[in-house]
Every structure is written in C-alpha cells, then in structure tokens.
C-alpha positions in Angstrom: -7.4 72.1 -107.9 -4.8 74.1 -105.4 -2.6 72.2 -103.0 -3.4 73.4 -99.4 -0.8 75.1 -98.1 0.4 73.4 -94.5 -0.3 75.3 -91.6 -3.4 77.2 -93.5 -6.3 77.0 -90.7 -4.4 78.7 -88.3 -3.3 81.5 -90.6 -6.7 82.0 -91.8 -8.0 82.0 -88.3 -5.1 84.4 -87.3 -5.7 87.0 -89.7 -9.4 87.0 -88.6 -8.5 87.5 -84.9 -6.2 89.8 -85.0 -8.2 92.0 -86.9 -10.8 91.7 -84.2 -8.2 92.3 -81.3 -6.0 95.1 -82.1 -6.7 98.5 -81.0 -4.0 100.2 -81.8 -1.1 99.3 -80.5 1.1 100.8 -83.1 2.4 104.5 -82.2 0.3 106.8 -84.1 -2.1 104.7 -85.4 -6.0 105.0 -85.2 -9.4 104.2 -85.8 -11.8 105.3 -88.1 -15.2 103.7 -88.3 -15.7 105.5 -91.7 -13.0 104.5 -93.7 -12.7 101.3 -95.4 -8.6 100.9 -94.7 -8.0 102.3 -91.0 -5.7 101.0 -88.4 -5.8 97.3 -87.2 -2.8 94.8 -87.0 -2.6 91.9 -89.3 -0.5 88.4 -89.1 0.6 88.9 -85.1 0.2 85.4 -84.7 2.1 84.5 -87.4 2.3 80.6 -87.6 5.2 78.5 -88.5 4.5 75.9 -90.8 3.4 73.5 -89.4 1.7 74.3 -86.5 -1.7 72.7 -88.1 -3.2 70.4 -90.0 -4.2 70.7 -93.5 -7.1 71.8 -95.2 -8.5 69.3 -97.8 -9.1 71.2 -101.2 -12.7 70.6 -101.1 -12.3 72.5 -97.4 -10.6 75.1 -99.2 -12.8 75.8 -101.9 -15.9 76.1 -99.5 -13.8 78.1 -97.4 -13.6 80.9 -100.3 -17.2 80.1 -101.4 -18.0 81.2 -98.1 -16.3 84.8 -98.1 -17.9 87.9 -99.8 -15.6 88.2 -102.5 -16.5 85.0 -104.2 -19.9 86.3 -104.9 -19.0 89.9 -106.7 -15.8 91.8 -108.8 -12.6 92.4 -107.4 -11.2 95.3 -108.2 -7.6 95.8 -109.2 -6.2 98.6 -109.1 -3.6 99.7 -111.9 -2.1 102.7 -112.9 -0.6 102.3 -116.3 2.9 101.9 -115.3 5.6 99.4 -116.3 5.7 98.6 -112.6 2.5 97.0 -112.2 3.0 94.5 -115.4 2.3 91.6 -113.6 -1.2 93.1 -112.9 -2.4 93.7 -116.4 -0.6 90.1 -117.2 -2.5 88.5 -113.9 -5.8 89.5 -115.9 -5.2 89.3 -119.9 -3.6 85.7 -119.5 -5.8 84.4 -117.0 -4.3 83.7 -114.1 -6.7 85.5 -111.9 -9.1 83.6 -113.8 -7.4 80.1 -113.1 -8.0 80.9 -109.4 -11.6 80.9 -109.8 -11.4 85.0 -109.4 -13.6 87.3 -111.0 -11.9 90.2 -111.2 -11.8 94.1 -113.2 -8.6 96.4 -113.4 -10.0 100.0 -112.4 -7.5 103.0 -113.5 -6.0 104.5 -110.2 -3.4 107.3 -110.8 -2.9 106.8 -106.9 -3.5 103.2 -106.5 -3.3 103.7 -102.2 -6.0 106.7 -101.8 -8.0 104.3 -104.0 -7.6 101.6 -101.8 -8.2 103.6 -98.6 -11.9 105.1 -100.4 -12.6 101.8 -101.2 -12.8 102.0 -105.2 -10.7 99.5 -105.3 -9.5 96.5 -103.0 -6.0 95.8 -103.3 -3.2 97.1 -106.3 0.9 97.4 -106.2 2.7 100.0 -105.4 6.1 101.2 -103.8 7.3 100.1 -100.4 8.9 103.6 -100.6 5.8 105.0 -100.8 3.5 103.2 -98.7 5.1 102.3 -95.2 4.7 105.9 -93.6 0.9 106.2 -94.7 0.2 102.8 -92.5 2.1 103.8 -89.4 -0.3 107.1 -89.9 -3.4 105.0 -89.8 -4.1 103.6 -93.5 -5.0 100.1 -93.6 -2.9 98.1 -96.2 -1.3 94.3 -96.0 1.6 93.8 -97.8 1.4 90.0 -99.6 3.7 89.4 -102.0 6.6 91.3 -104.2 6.4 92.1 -107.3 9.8 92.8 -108.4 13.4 94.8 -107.9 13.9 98.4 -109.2 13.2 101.1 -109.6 14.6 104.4 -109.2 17.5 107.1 -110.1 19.7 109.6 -109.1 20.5 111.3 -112.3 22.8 114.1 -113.4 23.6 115.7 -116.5 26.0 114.2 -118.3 28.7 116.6 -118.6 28.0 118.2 -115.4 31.0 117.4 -112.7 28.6 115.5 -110.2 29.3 112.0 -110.4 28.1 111.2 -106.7 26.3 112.9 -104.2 29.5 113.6 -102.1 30.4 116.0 -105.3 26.4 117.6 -104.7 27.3 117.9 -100.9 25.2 121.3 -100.3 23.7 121.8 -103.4 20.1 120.8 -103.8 18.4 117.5 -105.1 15.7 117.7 -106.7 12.8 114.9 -106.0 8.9 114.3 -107.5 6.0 113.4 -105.7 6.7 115.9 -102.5 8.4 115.8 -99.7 8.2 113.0 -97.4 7.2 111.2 -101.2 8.4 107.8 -102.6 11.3 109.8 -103.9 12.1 112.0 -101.3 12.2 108.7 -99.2 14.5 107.1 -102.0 16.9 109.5 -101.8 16.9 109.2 -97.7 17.8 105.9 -98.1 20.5 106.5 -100.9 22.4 109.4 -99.0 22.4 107.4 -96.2 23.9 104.1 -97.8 26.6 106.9 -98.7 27.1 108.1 -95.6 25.3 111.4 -95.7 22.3 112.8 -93.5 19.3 114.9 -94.8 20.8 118.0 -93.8 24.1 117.7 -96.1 21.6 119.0 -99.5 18.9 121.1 -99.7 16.2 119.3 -101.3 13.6 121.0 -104.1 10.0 119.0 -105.5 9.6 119.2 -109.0 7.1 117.7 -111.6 9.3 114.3 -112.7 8.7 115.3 -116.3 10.6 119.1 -115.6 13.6 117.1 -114.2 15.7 117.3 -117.2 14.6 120.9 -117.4 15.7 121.9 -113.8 18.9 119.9 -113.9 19.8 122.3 -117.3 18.8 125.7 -115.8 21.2 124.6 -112.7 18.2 124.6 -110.3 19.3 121.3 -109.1 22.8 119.6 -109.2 20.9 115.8 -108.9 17.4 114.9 -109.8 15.9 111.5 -108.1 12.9 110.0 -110.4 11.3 106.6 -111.5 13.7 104.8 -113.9 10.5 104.9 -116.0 11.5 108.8 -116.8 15.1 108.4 -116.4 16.2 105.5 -118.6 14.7 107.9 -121.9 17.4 110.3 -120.7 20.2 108.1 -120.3 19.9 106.9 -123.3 19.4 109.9 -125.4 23.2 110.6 -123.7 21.8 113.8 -121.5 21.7 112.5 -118.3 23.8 109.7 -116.3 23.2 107.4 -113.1 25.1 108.3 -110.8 23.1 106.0 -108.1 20.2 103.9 -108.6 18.0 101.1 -106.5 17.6 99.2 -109.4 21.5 98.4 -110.4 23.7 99.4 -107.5 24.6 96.8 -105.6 23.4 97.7 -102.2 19.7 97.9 -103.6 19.9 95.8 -106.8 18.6 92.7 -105.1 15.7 94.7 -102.7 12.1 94.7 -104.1 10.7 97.8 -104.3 7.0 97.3 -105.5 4.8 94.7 -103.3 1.0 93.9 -103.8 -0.8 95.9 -101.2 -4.1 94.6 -100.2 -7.0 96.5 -98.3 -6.6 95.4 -94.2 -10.7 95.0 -94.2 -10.8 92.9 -97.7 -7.1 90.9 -96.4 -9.9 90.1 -93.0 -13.3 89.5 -94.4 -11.6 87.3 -97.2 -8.4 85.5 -96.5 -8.6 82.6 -99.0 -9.9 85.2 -101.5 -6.8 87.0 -100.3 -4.2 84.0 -101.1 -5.9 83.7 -104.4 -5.4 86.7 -105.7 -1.5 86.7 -104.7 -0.9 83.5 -105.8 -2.3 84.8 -109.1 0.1 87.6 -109.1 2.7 85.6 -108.1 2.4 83.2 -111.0 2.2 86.4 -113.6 5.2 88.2 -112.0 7.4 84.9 -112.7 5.8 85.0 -116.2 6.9 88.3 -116.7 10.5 87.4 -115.8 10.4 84.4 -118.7 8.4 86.3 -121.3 9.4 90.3 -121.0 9.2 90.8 -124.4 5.8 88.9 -125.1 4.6 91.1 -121.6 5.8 94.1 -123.7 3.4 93.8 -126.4 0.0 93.0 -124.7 0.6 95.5 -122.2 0.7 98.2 -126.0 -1.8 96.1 -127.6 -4.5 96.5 -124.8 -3.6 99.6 -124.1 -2.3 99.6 -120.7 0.9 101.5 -121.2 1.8 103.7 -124.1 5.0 104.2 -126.0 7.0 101.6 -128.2 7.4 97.8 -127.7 11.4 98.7 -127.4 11.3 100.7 -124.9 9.3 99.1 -122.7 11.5 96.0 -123.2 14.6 98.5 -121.9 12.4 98.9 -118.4 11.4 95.6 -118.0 14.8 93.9 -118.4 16.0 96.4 -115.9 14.0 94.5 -113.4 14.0 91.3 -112.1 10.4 89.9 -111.5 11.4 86.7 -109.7 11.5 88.0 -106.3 11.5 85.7 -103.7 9.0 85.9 -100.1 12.4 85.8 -98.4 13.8 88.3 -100.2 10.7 91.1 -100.2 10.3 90.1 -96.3 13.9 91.5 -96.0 13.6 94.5 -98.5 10.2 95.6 -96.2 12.0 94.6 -92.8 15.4 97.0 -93.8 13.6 100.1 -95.5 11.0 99.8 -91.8 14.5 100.0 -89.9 16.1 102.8 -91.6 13.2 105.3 -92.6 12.9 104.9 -88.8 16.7 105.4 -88.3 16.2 108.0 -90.8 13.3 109.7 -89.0 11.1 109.4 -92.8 8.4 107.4 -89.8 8.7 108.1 -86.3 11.1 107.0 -84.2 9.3 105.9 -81.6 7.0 103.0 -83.1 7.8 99.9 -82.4 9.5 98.0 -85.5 9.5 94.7 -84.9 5.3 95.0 -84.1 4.8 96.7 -87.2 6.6 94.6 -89.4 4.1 92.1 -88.2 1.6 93.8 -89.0 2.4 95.4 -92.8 3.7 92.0 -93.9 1.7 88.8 -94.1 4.0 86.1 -95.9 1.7 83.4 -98.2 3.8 80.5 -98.8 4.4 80.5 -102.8 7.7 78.6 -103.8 5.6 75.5 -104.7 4.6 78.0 -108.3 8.4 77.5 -109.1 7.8 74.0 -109.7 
C-alpha cells in the first residue's frame, strides 16, 4: 500500500476550501454555473511539509473510497501524440491500475475543450497552450510534468536564415492560430533573442503546409511541434535554427504538464494524487525504456508511423522531469507571456501561480 505523504490532511482539506472560497479574485476570471471547468482558485493555502500529521494508509484508502471517482471510470484524455506517451504507458502497463484506478483513455484531438465539456476529466497538454485559457476563466490544475521539449523554429536549409535576427521583418509562420501554443512559442523565443512581436509579421498555416509555405517564400521561418519538424530535418530540407527542446535556454523547461479538471482536482483529491502519481511513475518509465514505449504505443495503436521514428522523438525528450523543475518552467512562461502581453498584464502572477499549480510530493517514486 502507498506511503502517506507528510503534511497530506491539510492539503486535502486546502484544496477543498479554496475551491469553496474563491470568487474570482484573478483578473479576468469568472463564473459559470454551467460548465464543468470554470473559474475557482486551487492550492492558496499551500502547506509546507510538515505542517500536519500523517494520514495512516488505512485513512488514506477510506479517504479515496469515499470520493466519487472511486465508484465509476476516469477518463483520460489522449490525443495520439508522442507527447502524451506516458498516458497510453500509465494505462497499457498498469500503473493506473496499481493505484487501485479504474480508468479509459477517450480520443480528444483538443484534450482542454474536452476537459472543459466534461468528456473527459483530466489529459496532458502544453503549458504553452493552456495558461491563457485559465486566466480567461477555464478551470484546469496543473499536477505534475510530463517531460521537456517540444518545439521548432525551422528554416529551409539552404535558405540564408540562420536566426531570427536574419528574419527581422519577414514573416514567421506559426500553426494553431494566433495567440496558439505556437504563436506563444515563438513569443517566448524572440524574446530570449531580444526581439519584440512587432520586429516580424506573423502568418497561421496548417503545420502540415509548413514545408510548403517556407518553399513558395511565404514565410522566411516556420514554428511547429518537433513532431512535424524532426521528419524534415532529417530528410536534409529544413534546419533548427532555434528550438525549446535542445537550446539551452529551454532545454531543461517542461513543456507538457498533466492538466486536471478544477471540479474533479476538488470533489476528489486523493483520486487526484493517484492518478499523478500513476503518471509520474510511467513518465520515469518512459525515460528508462523509450524504445520498449515505442512499440506498444504502434502495437495498440495509439500513434502511427514506424518504431524508428518514434524512437527519434522520444529520445529528444527527457521524461524525468522533476516537481522543482516544472514549478519553475510554469512560474517563468506565467512571468513572461505576461511581460510579453500573450495574458494580460494586469493579473496578478504570484496569485495565479497558486492557483494553476498544485505540487504533489513524488520524489519518493525515484527510489
């Protein structure tokens, strides 16, 4: 049985009352009786370890018996990409299972509008992606990283770009729309290089026309998933000339977290640790056994493509993230998106990082 986790009672019991207590205290955030992930702040009383004593395992376990979740499915979102391995590994070796979890992966092409219409109750996604939906109202707890990665700022290869300072008022091209996980990517990477949104002129493309813009000179630099980019690379048509997932200003950030419904993360927090823990355990996994990951990931399905290939992207990451390290990924991106103006300016970081980000204590699964 699980080692309670010091300190556990009063997080539990935290969780619960601030859910109860907040009424939206964060600048643009609101309620919506309707909606299964709206507004409310999670974690402000954030305990140190510590601060109370133990639960007994037999406390825990009636404590989860006791939530809703122990009595039906939980569903998982996932949406067939490389990122989310250590979603489909959580439930083909068992380690949801092992935490006494009864859980379903549901497909979700857009694992957060899933979450908010309540089809599913908690998936992974991109911190890029997901911070400026919560400060607009979406409910979503961030509980644990997943791993590094995962993006690129590609050119062609013999084109004379070899930075962005040589695409200074040309136009990058980005997926997904702007204000989008990429669009927001490339915020962040002009700004490590000392450039401001209005240097480029920025054009939204479908990822897979990419290639296809950069060779009719629509586009001088195309920002994508690594997923899209590292085919390119290595067919010699394309080259990085910045990425999150090897420069080192990025190389060591997490980029995809577990996201878990604010309602579910309230009505069931044990349920809640479970289920990270679980995903916790398969992302280290992933980072011992990438080649192993690989082939059940092909053999059931979940992604398509060849076994080589999909080794290429997952030794590009690094799935052995640490709570330190994704609290400090989340923290920096919520600093400069607001710097950056990607959320607004006027919310109140240091309240909202409380909120988005409620840390389980997991090191102990290194052991």
């Amino acid at each position: 049985m699980r080692k309670p986790q010091r300190g556990l009672v009063f997080r539990l019991t935290a969780v619960l009352l601030a859910g109860a207590l907040l009424a939206g205290s964060l600048t643009g955030c609101a309620s919506n009786q309707g909606a299964p992930a709206q507004s409310s702040q999670v974690g402000t009383e954030q305990p140190q370890p510590g601060e109370s004593a133990n639960l007994t395992p037999e406390q825990y376990e009636a404590a989860y018996q006791a939530e809703p979740a122990a009595k039906r499915v939980i569903h998982i979102g996932y949406n067939g990409g490389l990122c989310q391995a250590p979603i489909a590994i959580a439930q083909e070796k068992g380690f949801f299972e092992a935490e006494g979890l009864n859980t379903e992966l549901t497909r979700a092409e857009d694992t957060r509008d899933a979450i908010v219409g309540g089809k599913i109750d908690t998936s992974a996604g991109m911190v890029a992606g997901w911070l400026k939906p919560i400060t607009s109202g979406v409910d979503l707890v961030f509980t644990v990283g997943l791993h590094t990665g995962c993006a690129s700022a590609i050119a062609l290869a013999d084109s004379p770009i070899n930075s962005f300072a040589d695409a200074k008022g040309k136009v990058v091209a980005i997926n997904g729309g702007i204000g989008g996980i990429y669009h927001n990517i490339a915020y962040r990477l002009i700004a490590h290089d000392g450039y401001v949104p209005g240097d480029f002129t920025w054009k939204d493309f479908p990822a897979e026309q990419a290639l296809q813009v950069l060779q009719k000179g629509e586009a001088s630099i195309a920002v994508l998933a690594d997923q899209l980019a590292e085919k390119w690379v290595q067919e010699g048509l394309v080259k990085r000339i910045r990425s999150t997932t090897l420069d080192e200003d990025f190389k060591n950030e997490t980029c995809c977290v577990l996201g878990i419904s604010g309602d579910f993360i309230r009505e069931n927090p044990v349920t809640a640790e479970k289920i990270t823990r679980a995903i916790y355990k398969a992302s280290l996994w992933v980072e011992e056994n990438k080649e192993e990951t690989a082939q059940i990931l092909l053999d059931n399905k979940h992604i398509s493509g060849s076994v080589d290939y999909a080794m290429d992207l997952l030794k590009l990451y690094n799935y052995n993230v640490t709570n330190d390290g994704t609290e400090k990924s989340i923290y920096d991106s919520i600093d400069e998106y607001k710097a950056l103006g990607v959320i607004d300016q006027n919310l109140d970081a240091e309240t909202f990082k409380k909120q988005v980000w409620h840390r389980f204590e997991l090191e102990d699964l290194k052991n």
